[in-house]
C-alpha positions in Angstrom: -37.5 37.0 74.2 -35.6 40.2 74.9 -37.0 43.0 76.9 -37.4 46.3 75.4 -34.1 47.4 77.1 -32.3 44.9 76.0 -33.3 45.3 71.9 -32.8 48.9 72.8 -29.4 47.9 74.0 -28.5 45.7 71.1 -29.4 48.4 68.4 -27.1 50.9 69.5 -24.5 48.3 69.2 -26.1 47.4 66.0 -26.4 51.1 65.1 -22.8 51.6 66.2 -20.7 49.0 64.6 -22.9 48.3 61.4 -21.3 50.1 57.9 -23.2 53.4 57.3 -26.7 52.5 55.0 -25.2 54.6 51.7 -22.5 52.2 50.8 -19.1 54.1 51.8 -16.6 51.0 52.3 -18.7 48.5 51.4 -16.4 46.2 48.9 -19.1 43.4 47.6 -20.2 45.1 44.4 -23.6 42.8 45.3 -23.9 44.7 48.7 -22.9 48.0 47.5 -25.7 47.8 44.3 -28.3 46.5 46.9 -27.7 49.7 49.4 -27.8 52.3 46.9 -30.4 50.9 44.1 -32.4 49.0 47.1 -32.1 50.4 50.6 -31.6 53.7 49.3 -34.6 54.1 46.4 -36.2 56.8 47.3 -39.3 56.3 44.6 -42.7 56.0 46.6 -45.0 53.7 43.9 -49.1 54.3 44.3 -50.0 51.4 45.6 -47.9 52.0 48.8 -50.5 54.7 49.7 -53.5 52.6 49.1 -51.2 49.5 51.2 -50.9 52.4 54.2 -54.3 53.6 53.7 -55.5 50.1 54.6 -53.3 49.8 57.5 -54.7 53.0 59.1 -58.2 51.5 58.3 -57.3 48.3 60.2 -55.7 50.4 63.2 -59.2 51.7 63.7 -61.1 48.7 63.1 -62.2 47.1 66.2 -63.5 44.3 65.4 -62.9 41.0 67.7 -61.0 38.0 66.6 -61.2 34.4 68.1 -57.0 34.1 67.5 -55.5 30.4 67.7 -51.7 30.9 68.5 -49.5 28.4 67.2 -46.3 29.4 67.6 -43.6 32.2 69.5 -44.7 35.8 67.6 -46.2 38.2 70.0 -44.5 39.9 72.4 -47.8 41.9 73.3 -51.9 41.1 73.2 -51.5 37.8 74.5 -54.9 35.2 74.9 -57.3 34.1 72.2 -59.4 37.5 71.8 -57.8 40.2 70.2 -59.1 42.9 68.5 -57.9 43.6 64.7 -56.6 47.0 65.6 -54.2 45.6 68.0 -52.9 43.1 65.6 -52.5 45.7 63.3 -50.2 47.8 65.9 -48.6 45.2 67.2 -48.2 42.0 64.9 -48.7 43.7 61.9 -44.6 45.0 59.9 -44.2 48.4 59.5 -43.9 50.7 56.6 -40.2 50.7 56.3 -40.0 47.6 56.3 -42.8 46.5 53.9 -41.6 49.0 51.5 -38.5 47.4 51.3 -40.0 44.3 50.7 -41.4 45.6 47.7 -38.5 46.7 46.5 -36.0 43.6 47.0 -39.3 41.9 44.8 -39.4 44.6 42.2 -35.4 45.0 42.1 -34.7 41.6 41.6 -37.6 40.6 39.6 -38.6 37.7 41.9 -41.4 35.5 40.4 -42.3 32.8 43.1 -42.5 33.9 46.7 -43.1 32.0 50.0 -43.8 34.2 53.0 -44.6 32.0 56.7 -46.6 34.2 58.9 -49.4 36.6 57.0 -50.7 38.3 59.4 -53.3 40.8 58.1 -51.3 40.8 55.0 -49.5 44.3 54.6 -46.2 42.7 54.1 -48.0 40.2 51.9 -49.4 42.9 49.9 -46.3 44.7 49.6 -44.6 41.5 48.4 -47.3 40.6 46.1 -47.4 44.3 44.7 -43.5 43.8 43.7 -43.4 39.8 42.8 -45.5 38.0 40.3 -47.1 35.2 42.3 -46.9 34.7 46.4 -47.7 31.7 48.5 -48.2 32.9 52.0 -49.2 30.7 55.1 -51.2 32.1 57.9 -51.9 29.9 60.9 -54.6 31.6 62.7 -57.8 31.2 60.6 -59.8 34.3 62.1 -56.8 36.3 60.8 -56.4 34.9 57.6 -59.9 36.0 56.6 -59.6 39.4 57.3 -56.5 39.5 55.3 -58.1 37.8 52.8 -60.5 40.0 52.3 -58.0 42.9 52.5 -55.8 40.9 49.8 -59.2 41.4 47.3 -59.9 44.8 48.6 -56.3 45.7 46.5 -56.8 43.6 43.9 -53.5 41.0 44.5 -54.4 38.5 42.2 -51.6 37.0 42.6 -51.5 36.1 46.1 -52.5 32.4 47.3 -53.5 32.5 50.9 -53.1 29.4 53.0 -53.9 28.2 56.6 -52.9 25.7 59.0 -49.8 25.1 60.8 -46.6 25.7 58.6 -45.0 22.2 59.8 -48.0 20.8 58.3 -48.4 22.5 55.0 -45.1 24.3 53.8 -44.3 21.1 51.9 -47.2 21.5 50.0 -46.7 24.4 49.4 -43.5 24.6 48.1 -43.9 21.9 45.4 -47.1 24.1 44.0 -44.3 27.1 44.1 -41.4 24.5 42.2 -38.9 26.4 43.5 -38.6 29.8 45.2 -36.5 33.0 44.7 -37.4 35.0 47.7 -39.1 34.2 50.9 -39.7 35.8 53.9 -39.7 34.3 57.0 -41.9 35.6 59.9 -44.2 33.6 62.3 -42.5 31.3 64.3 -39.7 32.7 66.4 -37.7 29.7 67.9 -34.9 28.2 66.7 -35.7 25.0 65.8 -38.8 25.6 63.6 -36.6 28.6 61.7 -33.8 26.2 60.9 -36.3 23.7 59.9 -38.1 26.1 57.3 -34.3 27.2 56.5 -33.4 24.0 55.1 -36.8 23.0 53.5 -36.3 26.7 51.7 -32.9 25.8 50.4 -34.1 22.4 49.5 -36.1 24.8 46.9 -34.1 27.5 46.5 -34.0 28.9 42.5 -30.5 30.6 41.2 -30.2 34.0 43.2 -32.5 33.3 45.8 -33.1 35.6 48.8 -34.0 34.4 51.8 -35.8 37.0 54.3 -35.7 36.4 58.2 -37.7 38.7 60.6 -36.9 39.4 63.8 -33.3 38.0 64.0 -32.4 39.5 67.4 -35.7 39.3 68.8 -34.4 36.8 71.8 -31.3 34.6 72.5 -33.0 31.9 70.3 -33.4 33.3 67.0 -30.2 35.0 67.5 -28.7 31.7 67.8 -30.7 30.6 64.9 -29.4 33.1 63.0 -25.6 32.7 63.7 -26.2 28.8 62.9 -27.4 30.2 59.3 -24.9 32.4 59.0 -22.3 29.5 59.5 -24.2 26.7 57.6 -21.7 25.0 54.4 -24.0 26.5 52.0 -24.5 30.1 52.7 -21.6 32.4 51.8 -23.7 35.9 51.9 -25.7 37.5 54.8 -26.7 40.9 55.2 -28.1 42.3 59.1 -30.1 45.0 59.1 -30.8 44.7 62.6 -35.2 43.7 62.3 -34.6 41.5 59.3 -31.4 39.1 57.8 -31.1 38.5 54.3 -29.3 35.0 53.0 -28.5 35.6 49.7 -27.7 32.9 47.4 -25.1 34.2 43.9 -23.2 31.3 41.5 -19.7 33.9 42.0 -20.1 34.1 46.1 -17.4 31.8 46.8 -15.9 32.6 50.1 -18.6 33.6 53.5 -19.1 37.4 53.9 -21.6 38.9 56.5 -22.4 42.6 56.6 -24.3 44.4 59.3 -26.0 47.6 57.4 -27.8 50.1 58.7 -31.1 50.7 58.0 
């Protein structure tokens, strides 16, 4: 992975060279309604307050965790022990970027969505509070209780929680979901399991599908990872917001267009 300096680095490039996050010049009438009626919603729904409330609770919660690590995530709290609090600061996305979550789900109506990596299950809940049903796969078991407690503290009903390795069970789980319309990718930061999950997602992609990547410049490998998505036959639309890359599948997308946004 990159150091700190080195992220830093790449952001202001990022920061620099992306178009400006309200849409001036911006020429894809997709990409210009998804900055202003998306990026740019300025609503704040109730249950984002009761989603934060529960992250501050879990930022003093220190409880420890026996934590089985099963793939490249954490840049910080390494070893089995690990306390919930620091998972919560550390592993845990913030909310900027759960919010948005919400909204790509809400905007778009999503119905069936696959997240890989649940963590305590903020973003999950902020999914699940915008989508009508979300299959989410956690691979550390001692985490996945906590969140799935926290999933019946807010009353997400709609939320299916499963745990084991993702090699092993997103198969599985994608033929209970029949096909997907948004996922969100975040667990696993290498490039050959991301391009694996890329092409079992677009095995099972619905009509409009969005597919959400975290951490796309996070070190040289998912940055390649990225670029080989970017440049596979079947995607014509990316969008980089620097933390996260959108693949976004439309019938009238006929010729490849990648925008760097800020956000």
């Amino acid at each position: 992975m990159y150091s700190r300096l080195q992220i830093a680095r790449k952001y202001i490039r990022y920061y620099l060279t992306a178009k400006n996050g309200r849409g001036h010049g911006v020429h894809s009438p997709f990409v210009y309604d998804f900055i202003r009626n998306v990026l740019n919603d300025r609503r704040r729904p109730a249950v984002w307050d009761r989603i934060e409330l529960l992250r501050a609770q879990l930022l003093k919660d220190e409880t420890w965790l026996e934590v089985e690590d099963m793939g490249a995530g954490s840049s910080v709290a390494k070893g089995r022990q690990r306390q919930v609090r620091e998972i919560a600061r550390h592993a845990a996305k913030p909310a900027k970027l759960g919010q948005l979550l919400f909204r790509i789900a809400r905007y778009y109506q999503r119905e069936r969505v696959v997240e890989l990596g649940t963590s305590l299950g903020l973003s999950t809940a902020y999914l699940g509070s915008g989508a009508a049903s979300v299959w989410t796969i956690e691979g550390a078991s001692a985490i996945a209780a906590v969140a799935a407690r926290n999933f019946q503290d807010l009353g997400l009903g709609g939320v299916e929680l499963v745990v084991g390795n993702f090699d092993e069970l997103l198969d599985g789980v994608l033929d209970r979901a029949g096909s997907v319309d948004l996922a969100f990718i975040d667990g696993n930061h290498r490039l050959e399991p991301t391009l694996r999950y890329f092409h079992a997602l677009m095995e099972r992609c619905a009509p409009g599908a969005i597919l959400i990547f975290d951490d796309i410049h996070w070190s040289e490998e998912m940055e390649e990872a990225w670029g080989k998505i970017q440049r596979d036959p079947r995607v014509y639309m990316t969008i980089d917001l620097f933390f996260i890359g959108l693949v976004v599948f439309r019938e009238e997308f006929k010729v490849k267009q990648h925008f760097s946004i800020r956000f």
